[in-house]
VMD Tcl script that draws the C-alpha trace (Angstrom):
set ca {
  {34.05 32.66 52.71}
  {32.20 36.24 53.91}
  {28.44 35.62 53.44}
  {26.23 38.86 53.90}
  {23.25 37.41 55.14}
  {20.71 40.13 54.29}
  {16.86 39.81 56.03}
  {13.79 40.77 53.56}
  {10.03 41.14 54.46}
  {8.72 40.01 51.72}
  {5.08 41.34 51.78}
  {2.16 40.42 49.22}
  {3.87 37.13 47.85}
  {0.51 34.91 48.23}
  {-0.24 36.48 44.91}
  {0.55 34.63 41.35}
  {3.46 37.14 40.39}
  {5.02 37.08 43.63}
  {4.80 33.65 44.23}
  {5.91 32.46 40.85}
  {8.31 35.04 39.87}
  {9.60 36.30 43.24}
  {9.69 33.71 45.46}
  {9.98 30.98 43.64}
  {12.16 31.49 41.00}
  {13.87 34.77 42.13}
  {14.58 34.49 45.80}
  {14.23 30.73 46.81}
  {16.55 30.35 43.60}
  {18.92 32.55 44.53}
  {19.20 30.46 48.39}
  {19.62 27.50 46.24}
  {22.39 28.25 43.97}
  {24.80 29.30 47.24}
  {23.54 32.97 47.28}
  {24.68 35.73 45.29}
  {28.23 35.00 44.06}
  {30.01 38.73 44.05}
  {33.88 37.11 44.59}
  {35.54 33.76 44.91}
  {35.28 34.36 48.62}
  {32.05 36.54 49.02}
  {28.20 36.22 48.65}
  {25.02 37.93 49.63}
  {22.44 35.20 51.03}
  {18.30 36.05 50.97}
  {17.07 35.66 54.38}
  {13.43 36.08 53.69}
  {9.84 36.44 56.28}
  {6.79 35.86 54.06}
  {3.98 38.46 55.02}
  {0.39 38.27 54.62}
  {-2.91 38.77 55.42}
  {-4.17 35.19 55.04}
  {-2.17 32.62 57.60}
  {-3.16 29.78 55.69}
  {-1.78 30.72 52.45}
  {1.60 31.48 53.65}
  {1.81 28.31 55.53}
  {1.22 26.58 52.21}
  {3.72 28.87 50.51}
  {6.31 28.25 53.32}
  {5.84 24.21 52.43}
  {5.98 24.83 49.31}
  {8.79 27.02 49.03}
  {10.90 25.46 51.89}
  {11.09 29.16 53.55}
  {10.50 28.51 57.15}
  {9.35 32.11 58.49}
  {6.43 33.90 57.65}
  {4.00 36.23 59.69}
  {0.43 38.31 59.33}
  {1.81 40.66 61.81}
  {3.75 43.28 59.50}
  {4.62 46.16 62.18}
  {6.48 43.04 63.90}
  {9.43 42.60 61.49}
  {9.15 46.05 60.65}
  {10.79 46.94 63.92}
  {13.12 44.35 63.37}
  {16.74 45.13 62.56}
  {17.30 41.92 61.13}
  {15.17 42.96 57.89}
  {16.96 45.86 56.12}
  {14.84 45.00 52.77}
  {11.03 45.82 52.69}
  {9.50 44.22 49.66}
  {6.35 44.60 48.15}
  {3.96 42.92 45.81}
  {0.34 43.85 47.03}
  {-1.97 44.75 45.16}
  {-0.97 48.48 44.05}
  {-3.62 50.13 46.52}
  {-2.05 48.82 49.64}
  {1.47 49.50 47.97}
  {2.34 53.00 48.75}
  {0.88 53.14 52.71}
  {3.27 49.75 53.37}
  {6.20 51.33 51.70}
  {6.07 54.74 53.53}
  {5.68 52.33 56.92}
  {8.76 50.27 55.51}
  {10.73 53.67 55.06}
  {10.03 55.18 58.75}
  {11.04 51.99 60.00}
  {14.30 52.97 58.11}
  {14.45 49.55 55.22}
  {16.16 49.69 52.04}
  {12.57 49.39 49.48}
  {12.50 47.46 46.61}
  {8.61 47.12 45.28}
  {6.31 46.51 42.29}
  {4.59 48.31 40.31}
  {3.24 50.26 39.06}
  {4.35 52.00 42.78}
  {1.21 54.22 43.45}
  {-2.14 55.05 42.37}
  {-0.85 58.60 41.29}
  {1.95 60.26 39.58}
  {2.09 62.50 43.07}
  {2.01 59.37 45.47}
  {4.59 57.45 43.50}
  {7.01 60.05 43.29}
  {6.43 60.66 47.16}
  {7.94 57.25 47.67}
  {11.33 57.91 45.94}
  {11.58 61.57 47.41}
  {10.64 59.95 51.15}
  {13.02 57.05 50.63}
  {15.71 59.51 49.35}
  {15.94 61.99 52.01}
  {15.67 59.07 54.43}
  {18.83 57.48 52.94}
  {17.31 54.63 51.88}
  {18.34 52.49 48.38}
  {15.26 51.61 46.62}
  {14.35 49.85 43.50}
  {11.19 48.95 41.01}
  {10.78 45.75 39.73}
  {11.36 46.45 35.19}
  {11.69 42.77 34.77}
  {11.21 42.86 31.03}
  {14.41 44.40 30.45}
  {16.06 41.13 31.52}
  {14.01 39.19 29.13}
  {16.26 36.90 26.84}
  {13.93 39.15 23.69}
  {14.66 42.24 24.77}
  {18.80 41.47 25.69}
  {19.09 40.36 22.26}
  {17.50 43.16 20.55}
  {19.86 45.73 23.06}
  {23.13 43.38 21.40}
  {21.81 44.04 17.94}
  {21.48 48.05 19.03}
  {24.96 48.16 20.35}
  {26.71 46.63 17.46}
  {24.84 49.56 15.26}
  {22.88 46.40 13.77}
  {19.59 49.07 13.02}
  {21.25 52.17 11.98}
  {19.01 54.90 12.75}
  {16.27 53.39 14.59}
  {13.05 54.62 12.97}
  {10.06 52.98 14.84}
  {8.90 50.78 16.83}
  {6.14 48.24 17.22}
  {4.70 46.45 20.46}
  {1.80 44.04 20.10}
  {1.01 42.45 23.64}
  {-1.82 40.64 25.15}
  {-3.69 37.31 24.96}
  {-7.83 36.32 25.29}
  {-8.11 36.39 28.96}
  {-11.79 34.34 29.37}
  {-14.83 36.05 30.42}
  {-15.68 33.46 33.59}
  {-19.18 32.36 32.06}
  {-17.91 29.12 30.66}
  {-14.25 28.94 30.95}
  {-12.70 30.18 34.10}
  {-10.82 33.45 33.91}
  {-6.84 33.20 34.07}
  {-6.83 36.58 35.58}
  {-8.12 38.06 38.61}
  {-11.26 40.29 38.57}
  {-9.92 43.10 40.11}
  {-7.68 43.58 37.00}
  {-10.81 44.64 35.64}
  {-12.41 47.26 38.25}
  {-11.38 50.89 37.95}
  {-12.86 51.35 41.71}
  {-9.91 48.10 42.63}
  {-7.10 50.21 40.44}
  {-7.37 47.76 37.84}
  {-6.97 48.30 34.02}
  {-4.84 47.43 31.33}
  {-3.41 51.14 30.51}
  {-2.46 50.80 34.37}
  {-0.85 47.87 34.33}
  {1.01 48.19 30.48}
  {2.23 51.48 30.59}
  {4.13 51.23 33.49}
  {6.10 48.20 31.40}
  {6.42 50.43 28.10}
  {8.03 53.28 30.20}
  {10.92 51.29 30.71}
  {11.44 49.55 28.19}
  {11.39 52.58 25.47}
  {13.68 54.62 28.25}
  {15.92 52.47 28.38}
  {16.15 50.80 25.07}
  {14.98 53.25 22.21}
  {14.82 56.39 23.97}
  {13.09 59.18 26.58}
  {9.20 59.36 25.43}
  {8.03 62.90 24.86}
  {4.46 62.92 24.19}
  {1.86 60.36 24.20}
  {-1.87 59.43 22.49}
  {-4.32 56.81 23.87}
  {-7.04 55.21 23.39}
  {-8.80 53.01 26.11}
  {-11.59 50.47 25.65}
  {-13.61 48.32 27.67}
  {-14.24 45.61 24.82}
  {-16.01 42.95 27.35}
  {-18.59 44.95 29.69}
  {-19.51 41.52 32.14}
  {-17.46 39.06 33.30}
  {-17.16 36.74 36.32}
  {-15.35 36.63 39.51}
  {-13.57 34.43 42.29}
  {-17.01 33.44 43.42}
  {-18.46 32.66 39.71}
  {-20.69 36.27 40.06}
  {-21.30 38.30 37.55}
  {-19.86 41.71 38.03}
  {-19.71 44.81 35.49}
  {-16.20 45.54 34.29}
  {-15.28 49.02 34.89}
  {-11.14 49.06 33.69}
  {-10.12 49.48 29.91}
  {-8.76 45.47 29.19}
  {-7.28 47.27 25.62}
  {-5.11 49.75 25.05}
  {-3.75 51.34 21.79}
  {-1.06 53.72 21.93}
  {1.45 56.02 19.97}
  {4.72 57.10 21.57}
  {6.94 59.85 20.25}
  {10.60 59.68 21.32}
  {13.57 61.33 21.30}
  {15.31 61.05 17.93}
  {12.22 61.14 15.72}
  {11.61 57.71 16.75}
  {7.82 56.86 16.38}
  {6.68 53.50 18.85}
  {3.19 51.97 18.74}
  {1.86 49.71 21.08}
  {-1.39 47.33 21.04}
  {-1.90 45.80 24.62}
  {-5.32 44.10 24.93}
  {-6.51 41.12 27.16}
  {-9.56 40.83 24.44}
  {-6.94 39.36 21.26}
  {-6.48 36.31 19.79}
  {-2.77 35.67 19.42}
  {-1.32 35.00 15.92}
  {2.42 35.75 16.43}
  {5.19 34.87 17.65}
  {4.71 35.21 21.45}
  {2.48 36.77 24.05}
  {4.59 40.37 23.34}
  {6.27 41.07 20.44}
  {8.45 44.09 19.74}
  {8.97 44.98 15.94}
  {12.15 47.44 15.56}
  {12.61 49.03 12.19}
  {15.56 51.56 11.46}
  {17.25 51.94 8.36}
  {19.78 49.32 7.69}
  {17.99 46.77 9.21}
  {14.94 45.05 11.48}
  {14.25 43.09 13.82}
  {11.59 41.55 15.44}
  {11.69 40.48 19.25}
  {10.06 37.85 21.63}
  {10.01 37.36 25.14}
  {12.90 34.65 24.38}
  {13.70 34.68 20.77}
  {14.65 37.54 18.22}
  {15.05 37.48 14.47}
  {16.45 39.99 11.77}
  {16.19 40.70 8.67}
  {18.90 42.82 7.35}
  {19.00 45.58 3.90}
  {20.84 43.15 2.16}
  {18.11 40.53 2.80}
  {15.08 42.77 2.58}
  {12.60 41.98 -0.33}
  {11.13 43.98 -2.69}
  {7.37 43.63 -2.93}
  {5.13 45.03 -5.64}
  {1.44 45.70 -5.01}
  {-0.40 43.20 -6.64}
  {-3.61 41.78 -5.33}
  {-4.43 39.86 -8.58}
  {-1.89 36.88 -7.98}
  {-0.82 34.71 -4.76}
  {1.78 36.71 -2.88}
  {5.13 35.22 -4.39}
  {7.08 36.50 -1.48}
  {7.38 34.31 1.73}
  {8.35 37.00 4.04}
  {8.41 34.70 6.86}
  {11.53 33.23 5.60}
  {13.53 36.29 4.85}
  {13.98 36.63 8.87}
  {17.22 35.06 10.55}
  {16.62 33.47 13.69}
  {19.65 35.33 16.10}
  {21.43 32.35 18.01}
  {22.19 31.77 21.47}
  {24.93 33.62 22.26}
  {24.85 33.58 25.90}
  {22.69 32.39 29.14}
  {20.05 33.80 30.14}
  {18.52 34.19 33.90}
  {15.07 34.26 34.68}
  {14.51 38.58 34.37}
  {13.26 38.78 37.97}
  {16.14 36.79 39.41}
  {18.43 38.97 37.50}
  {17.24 42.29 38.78}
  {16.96 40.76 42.62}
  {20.61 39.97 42.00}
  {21.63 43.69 41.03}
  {19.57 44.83 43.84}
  {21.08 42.48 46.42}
  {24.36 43.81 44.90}
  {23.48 47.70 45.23}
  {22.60 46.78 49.19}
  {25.63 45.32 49.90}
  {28.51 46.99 47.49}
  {27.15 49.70 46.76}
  {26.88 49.56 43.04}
  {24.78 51.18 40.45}
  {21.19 50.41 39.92}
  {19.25 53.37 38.08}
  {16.08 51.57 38.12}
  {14.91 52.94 41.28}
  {11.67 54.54 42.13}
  {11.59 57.93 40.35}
  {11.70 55.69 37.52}
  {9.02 53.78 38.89}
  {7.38 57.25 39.32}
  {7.48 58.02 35.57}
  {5.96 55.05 34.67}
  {2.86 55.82 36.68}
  {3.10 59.47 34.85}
  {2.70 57.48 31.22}
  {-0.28 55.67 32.40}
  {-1.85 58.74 33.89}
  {-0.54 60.62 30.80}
  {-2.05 58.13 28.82}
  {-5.62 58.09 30.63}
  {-5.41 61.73 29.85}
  {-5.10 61.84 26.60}
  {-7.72 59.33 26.00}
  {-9.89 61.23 28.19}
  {-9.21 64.19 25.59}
  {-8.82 62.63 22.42}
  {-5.47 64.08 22.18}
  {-1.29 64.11 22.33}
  {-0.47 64.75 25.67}
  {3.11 65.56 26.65}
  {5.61 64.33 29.10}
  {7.65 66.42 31.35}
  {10.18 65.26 33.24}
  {9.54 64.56 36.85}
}
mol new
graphics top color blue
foreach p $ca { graphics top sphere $p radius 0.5 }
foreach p [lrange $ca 0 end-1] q [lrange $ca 1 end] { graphics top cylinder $p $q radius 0.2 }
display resetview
């Protein structure tokens, strides 16, 4: 058996997402299943150094996650060979100065996003890490989500016909602090801390519409700041400064039309925290994180307006639940494994940071356009 024992600085991990998602079920999954299976004979086995600020915390992550090394001393395994993978899952201020250091120390980056404060400093990145001969990678975990896998089947098997729109509702009451404890940390909600929800959202509906539906051309946005005071770490009162909603229109390629809602101030009364509705003209379908259901022509009612009466039509059950047809991996496990794969074999793996770049440009783009109550367009990058 040839294992390729690969080294990775893991950086930022003390955090919910990278503990939960990264460590936990990505990486420390990946050591527990025998590595990364690429042949009968070969795998690719996560060596991983926890990094952090806070020497406590990564002693209680080590314990927890059974990875042994760990250090608050990041120039130290930065210099060291035995790393050729610089991860990173800080907060996104910190991001882009820690990934420039990672690249001059000459390690292959694979990061969060979004990856910069600006559309400028994000595409910096890919064109340092590029010249420098360096593989790199952003983390676009929701296009590994059992949901969204299902809906590309249905897309691929010409299920829609011409895809007409698309709608994303996303988001979930995230508590103010004053009685219930927020689920969600306060600097999510501080411009001045790069917080906000057209920030953080955008960069996820980048993707997913390039990927799945098609390139977005032009964009219009509307922020708000629905809750104006809510409560930290330290139960203080401090003024939020970030949008927590965000409505937006997308138009794409095609003549394909996509709306999303993303708010952290909604009740939720669907099927799941984000829910993608697809419409084209043979057919719909309507998407989960996990589960997917369709409704095809031959299945589709026909209403007639008629407020008078009870609604004889129970639309719920015209929809066909789309079985299991194959296992699914967590999505953050499954990209670590294509990355893992592009270090060692060399093979493809578009998602990489230009394309981390453009989703910065959409939220940007996006904050624009609100700013001037109008469509702004994309360019390409």
């Amino acid at each position: 058996m040839t294992t390729h024992n690969i080294g990775i600085i893991m950086n930022g991990v003390t955090g919910r997402m990278g503990t939960n998602q990264h460590l936990l079920r990505s990486i420390k999954a990946i050591i527990e299943q025998g590595g990364v299976k690429i042949s009968a004979d070969e795998v690719i086995m996560p060596d991983p150094i926890l990094v952090g600020r806070n020497e406590s915390k990564l002693q209680s992550l080590c314990k927890q996650s059974g990875i042994a090394k760990y250090t608050t001393d990041l120039d130290s395994v930065m210099s060291d060979p035995q790393y050729q993978i610089y991860f990173d899952a800080q907060v996104t201020g910190r991001r882009a100065a820690a990934v420039k250091k990672a690249i001059l120390a000459g390690k292959h980056i694979y990061c969060e996003k979004p990856t910069g404060t600006t559309t400028e400093e994000a595409l910096e990145l890919y064109e340092l890490a590029t010249a420098a001969g360096l593989k790199n990678g952003v983390v676009q975990d929701k296009l590994w989500l059992p949901g969204m896998l299902k809906l590309k089947r249905l897309m691929e098997n010409g299920f829609f016909g011409k895809i007409l729109s698309v709608r994303g509702e996303f988001g979930y009451w995230v508590f103010e602090g004053h009685s219930i404890p927020a689920q969600r940390p306060s600097w999510n909600y501080r411009k001045e801390d790069d917080g906000g929800i057209i920030v953080d959202m955008l960069c996820h509906w980048r993707y997913v519409l390039d990927n799945l539906f098609g390139k977005v051309k032009a964009v219009s946005c509307l922020g708000a700041t629905h809750i104006p005071e809510r409560i930290d770490e330290n139960g203080k009162p401090y003024k939020a400064t970030a949008d927590d909603a965000c409505y937006a229109t997308f138009e794409l390629e095609d003549d394909v039309i996509a709306q999303f809602n993303s708010s952290w101030t909604v009740r939720v009364r669907r099927d799941d925290l984000l829910t993608l509705q697809v419409d084209g003209t043979h057919g719909s379908a309507v998407a989960g994180l996990r589960d997917c259901y369709t409704q095809h022509y031959g299945n589709t009612p026909k209403p007639v307006w008629n407020p008078d009466i009870p609604q004889p039509i129970p639309f719920f059950e015209g929809w066909s639940k789309v079985p299991e047809q194959e296992i699914f991996d967590n999505a953050f496990k499954a990209q670590w494994e294509l990355f893992l794969k592009h270090i060692v074999k060399d093979t493809p793996f578009p998602w990489d940071l230009k394309a981390g770049a453009r989703g910065v440009q959409l939220a940007e783009k996006g904050i624009e356009s609100w700013e001037k109550r109008q469509w702004v367009n994309i360019e390409e990058l």
